[in-house]
KEKE-3310 file (N, C-alpha, C; in steps of 0.2 Angstrom, whole numbers, plus 5000, padded with zeros to 4 digits):
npx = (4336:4320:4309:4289:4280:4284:4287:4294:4304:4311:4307:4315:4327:4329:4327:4338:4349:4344:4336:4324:4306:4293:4276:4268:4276:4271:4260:4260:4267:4255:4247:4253:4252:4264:4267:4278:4291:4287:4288:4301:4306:4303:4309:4323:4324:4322:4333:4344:4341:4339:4346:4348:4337:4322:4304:4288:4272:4263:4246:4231:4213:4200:4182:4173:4159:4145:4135:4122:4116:4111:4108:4114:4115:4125:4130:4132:4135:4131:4120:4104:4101:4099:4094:4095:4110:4120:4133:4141:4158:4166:4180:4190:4188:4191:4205:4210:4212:4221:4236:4251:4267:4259:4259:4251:4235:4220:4203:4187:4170:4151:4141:4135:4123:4125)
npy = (5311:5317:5326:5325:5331:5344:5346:5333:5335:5343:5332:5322:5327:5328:5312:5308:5313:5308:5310:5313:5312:5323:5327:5335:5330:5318:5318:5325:5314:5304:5312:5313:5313:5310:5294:5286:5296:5293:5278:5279:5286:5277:5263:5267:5270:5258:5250:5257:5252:5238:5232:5222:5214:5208:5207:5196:5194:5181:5177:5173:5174:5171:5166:5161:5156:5162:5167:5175:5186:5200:5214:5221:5234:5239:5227:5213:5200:5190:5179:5174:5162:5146:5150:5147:5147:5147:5147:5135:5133:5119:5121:5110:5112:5125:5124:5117:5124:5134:5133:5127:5137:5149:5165:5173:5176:5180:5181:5183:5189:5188:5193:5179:5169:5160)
npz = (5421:5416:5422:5420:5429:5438:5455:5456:5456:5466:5477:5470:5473:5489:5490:5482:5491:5503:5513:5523:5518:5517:5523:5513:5502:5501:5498:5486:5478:5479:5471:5459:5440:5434:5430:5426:5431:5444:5446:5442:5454:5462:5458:5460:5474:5479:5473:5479:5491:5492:5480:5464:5469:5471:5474:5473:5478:5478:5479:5483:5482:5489:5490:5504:5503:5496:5503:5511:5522:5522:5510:5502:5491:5482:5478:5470:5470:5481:5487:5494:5507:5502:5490:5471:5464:5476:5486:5497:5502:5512:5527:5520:5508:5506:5510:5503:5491:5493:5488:5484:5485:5488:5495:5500:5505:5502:5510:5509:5508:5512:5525:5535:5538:5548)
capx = (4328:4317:4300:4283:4277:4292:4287:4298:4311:4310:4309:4321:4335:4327:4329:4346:4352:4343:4330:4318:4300:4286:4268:4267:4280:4270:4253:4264:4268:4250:4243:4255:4250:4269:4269:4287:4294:4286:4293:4310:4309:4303:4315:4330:4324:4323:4340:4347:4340:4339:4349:4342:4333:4314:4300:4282:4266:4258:4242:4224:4209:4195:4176:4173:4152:4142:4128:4124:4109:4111:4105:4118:4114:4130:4133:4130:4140:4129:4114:4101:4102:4096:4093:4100:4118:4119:4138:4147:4162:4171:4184:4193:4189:4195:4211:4211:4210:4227:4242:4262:4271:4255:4261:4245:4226:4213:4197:4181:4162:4146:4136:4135:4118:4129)
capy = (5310:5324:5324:5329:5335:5347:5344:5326:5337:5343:5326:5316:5330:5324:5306:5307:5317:5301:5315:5312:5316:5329:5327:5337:5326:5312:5320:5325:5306:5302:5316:5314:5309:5308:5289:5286:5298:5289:5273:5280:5287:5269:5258:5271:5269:5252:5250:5258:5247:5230:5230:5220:5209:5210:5200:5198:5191:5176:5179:5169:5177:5165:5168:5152:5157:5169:5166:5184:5189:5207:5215:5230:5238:5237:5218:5209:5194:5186:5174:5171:5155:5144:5152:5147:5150:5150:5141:5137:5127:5116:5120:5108:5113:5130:5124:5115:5130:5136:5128:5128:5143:5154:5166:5179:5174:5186:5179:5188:5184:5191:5191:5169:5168:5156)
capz = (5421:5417:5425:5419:5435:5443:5459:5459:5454:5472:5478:5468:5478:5494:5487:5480:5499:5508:5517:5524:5516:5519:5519:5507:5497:5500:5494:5477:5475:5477:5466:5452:5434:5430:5433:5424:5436:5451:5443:5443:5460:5468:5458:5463:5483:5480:5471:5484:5499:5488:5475:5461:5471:5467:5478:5472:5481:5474:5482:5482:5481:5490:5493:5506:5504:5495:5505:5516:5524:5520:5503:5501:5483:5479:5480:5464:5471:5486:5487:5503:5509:5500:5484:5466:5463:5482:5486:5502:5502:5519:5528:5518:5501:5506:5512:5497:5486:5494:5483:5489:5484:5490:5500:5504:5504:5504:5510:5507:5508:5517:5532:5533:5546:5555)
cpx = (4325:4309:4296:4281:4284:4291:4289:4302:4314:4313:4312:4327:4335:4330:4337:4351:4349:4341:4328:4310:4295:4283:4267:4271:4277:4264:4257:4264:4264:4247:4246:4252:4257:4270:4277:4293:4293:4290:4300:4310:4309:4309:4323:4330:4328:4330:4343:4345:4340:4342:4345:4339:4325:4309:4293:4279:4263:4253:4236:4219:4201:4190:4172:4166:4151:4137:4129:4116:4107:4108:4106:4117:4120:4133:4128:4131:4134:4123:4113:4102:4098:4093:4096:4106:4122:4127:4139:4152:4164:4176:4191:4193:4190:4204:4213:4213:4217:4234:4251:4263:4266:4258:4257:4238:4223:4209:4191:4176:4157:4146:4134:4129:4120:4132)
cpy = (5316:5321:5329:5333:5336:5346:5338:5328:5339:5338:5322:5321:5329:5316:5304:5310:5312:5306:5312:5314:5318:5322:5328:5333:5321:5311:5320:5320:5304:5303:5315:5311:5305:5301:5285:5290:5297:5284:5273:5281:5282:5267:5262:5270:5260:5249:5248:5253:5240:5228:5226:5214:5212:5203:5203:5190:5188:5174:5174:5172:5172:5167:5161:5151:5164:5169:5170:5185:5197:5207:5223:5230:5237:5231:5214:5201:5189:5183:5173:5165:5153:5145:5150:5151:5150:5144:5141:5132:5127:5121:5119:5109:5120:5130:5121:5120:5133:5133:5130:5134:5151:5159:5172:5176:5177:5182:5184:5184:5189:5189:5186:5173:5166:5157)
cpz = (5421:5417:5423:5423:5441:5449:5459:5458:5463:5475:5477:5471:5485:5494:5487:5488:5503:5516:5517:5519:5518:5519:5515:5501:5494:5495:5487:5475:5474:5471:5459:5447:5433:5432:5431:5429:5441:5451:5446:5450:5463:5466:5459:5469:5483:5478:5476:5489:5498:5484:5470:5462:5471:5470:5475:5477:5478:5480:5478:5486:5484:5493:5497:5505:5500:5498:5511:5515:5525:5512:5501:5492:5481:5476:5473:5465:5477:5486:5495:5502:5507:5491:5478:5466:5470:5482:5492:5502:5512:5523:5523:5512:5500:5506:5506:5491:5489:5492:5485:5485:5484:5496:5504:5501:5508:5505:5512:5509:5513:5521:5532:5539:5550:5558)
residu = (UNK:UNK:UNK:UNK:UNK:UNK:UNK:UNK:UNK:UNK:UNK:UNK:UNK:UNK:UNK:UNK:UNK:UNK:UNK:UNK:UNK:UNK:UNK:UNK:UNK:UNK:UNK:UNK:UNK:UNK:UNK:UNK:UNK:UNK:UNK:UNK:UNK:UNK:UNK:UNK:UNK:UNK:UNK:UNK:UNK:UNK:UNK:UNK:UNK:UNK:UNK:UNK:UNK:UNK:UNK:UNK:UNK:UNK:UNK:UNK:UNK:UNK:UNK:UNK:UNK:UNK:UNK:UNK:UNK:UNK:UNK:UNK:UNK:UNK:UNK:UNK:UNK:UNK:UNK:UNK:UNK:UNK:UNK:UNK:UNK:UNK:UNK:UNK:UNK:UNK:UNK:UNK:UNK:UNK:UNK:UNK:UNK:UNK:UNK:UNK:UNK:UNK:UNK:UNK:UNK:UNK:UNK:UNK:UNK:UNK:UNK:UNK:UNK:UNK)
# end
């Protein structure tokens, strides 16, 4: 493998020696562009400790209210109480909103008054 950004060159000899890594090593990974050679560097760690076993996150994203008594500039998303478009859902039609083979839920939302 030859790497756009020589600094993996570095650390894929760390990698392959089952070093430890810098700081400084860590920042490189951060900063790189080369992401083919970060690529390579993950799924070669991962090889190594997993073999080709491969797990993903089926995650649910839930806003239980958008109703928020705040009025952050940024926030394109929130309604005052009471107002059009203004939602809250139950308890139960949140729990609702979580389906079998979920295995992460984010829940989100403003400042609720209550």
């Amino acid at each position: 493998m030859r790497f756009a950004d020589p600094r993996l060159d570095r650390i894929r000899a760390k990698v392959c020696a089952r070093e430890r890594l810098s700081r400084d090593d860590g920042l490189a990974l951060f900063e790189t562009g080369d992401l083919l050679g970060l690529g390579w560097l993950a799924d070669h760690v991962k090889t190594r400790l997993h073999g080709d076993r491969v797990h993903f996150v089926i995650n649910r994203y839930i806003n239980p209210t958008n109703v928020c008594v705040l009025s952050c500039r940024f926030c394109d998303f929130a309604r005052k109480p009471g107002r059009p478009g203004a939602f809250e859902n139950s308890i139960e039609d949140v729990l609702g909103m979580i389906k079998d083979g979920v295995s992460e839920v984010h829940i989100v939302g403003g400042h609720h008054p209550d």
